[in-house]
N, C-alpha and C positions, 0 to 999 in steps of 0.2 A: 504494500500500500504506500503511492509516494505520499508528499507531503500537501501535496493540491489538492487532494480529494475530500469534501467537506464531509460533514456529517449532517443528520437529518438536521438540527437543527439549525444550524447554519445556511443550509438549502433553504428552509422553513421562512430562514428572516430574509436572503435574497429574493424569496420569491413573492414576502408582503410587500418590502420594501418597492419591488418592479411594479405589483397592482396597483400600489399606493401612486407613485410616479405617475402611473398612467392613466390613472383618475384623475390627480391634482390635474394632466394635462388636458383633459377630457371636456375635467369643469370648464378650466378660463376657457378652452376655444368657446363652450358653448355661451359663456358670458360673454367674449367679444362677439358671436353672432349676435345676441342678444341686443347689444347696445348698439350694431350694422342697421338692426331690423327698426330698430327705435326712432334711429336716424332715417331709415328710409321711408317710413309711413308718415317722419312728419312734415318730408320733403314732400313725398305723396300729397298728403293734407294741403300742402302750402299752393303744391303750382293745381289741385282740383279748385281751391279757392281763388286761386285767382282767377283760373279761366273761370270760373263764374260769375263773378263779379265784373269781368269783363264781356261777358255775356250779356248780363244784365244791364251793363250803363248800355251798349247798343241796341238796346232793343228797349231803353227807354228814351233814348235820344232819337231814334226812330219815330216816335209818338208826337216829339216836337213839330 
């Protein structure tokens, strides 16, 4: 048996350690999607309002 070869429990912490890592990475991606999506619905929000509002003044200015 050389000297590299672990033992269960050593194996045991490599392997929480690896799911943990890859969780913690898991989260933020899904927190920066998160905050992508925040940004993009309020762009969304912004340019549906304006084309409406721009909608609106011409077809009230139309009336004049």
């Amino acid at each position: 048996m050389s000297s590299s070869d672990r033992g269960p429990l050593e194996t045991a912490k490599a392997v929480a350690w690896s799911v943990f890592l890859v969780a913690l990475l898991l989260f933020r991606a899904v927190w920066l999607v998160q905050q992508v999506w925040v940004w993009l619905l309020v762009l969304l929000v912004v340019v549906l309002l304006v084309g409406w509002l721009v909608w609106w003044l011409r077809a009230r200015r139309d009336r004049w």
